[in-house]
N, C-alpha and C positions, 0 to 999 in steps of 0.2 A: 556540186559543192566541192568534192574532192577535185572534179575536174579543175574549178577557177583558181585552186589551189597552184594546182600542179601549171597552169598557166601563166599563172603569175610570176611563179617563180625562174619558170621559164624565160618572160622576158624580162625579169629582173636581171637573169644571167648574160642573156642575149644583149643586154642594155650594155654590162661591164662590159661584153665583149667589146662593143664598139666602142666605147669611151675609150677602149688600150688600143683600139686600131689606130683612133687618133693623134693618141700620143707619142705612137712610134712608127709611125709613117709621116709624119706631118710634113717634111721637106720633101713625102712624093706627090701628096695632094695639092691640087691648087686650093684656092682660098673656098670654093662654092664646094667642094668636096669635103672640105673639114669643115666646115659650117652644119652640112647635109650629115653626113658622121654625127656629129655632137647632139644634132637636134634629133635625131634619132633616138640615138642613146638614152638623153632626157624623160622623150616620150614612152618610149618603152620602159624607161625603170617607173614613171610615174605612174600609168596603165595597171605596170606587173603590183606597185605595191597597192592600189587599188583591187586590183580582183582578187590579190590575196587576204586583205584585209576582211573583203565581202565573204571570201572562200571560209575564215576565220569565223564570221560573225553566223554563217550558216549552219556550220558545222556547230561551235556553242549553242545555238537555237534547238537546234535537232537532240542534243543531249540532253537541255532542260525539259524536252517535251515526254 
């Protein structure tokens, strides 16, 4: 519970990270490298707000009980 939390948030952060890799390297990457970057990024914030969401809906479950 706590863990998908703590995961989540993880690549929620891990996600920012690369979106700002992106941003400020961009004139060193070729195009398939910032593409690869971005889509990254994406995936992992979308993942992180997922399993935090679940981590959320656990943790309230377990307190009503």
């Amino acid at each position: 519970m706590i863990k998908n939390l703590k995961v989540g948030l993880g690549l929620i952060i891990l996600g920012e990270v690369l979106g700002y890799f992106n941003s400020y390297f961009l004139s060193d990457f070729s195009d398939f490298t910032t593409g690869l970057l971005l889509g990254l990024s994406v995936g992992m914030k979308l993942v992180g707000i997922i399993l935090s969401l679940v981590g959320i809906i656990q943790v309230s479950n377990d307190n009503n009980k």
